[in-house]
C-alpha positions as CSV (number, residue, x, y, z in Angstrom):
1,X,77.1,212.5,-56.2
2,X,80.4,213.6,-54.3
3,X,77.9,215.1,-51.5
4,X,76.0,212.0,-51.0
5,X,79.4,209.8,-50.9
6,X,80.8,212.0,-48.0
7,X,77.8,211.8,-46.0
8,X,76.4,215.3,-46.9
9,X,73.4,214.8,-48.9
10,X,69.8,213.8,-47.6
11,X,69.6,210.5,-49.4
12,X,66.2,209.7,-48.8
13,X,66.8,205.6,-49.3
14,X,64.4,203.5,-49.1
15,X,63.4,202.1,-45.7
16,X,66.1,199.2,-44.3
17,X,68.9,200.8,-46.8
18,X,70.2,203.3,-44.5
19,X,71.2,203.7,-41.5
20,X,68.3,204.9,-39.3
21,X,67.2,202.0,-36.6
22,X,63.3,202.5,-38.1
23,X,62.1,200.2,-35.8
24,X,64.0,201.8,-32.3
25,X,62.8,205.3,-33.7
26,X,59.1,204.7,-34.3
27,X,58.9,202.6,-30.9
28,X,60.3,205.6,-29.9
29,X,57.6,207.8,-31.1
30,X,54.8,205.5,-30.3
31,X,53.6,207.7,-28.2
32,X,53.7,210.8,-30.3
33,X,50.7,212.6,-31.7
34,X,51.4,214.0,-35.1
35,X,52.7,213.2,-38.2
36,X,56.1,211.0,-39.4
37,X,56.9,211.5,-43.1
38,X,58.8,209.1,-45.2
39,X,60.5,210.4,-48.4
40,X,61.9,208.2,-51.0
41,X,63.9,209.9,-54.2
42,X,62.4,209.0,-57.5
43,X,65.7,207.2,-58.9
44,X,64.3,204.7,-55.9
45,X,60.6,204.1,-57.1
46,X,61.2,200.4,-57.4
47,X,61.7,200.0,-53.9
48,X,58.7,202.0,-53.1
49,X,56.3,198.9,-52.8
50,X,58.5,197.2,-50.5
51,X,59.5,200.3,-48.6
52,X,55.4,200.8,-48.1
53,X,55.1,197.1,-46.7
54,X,57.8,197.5,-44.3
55,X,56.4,200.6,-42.5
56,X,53.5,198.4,-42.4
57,X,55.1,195.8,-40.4
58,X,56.5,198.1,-38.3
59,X,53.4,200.1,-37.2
60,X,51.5,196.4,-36.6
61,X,54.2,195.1,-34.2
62,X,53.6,199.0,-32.2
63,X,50.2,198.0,-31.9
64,X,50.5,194.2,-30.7
């Protein structure tokens, strides 16, 4: 725990609870031909559902 509460650890949060801009980053990449991986830590399952929809959302409005 004392890694992750000095900003040393890969947290792997759940989509919106960090700090990443995820929507800058993937307009970013919406160009790029490959593949973007998303992890999320067990301990966070429950937001796994909700983390799903919002890179949902988020690849839609690339494609309006």
């Amino acid at each position: 725990m004392e890694q992750v509460l000095y900003g040393r650890a890969d947290c792997h949060l759940p989509l919106g609870m960090g700090s990443i801009p995820i929507q800058d980053v993937l307009t970013r990449l919406s160009h790029f031909n490959g593949f973007i991986i998303f992890e999320i830590r067990p301990e966070y399952r429950e937001y796994l559902a909700d983390s799903i929809a919002k890179i949902q959302d988020y690849i839609s409005t690339l494609s309006d």
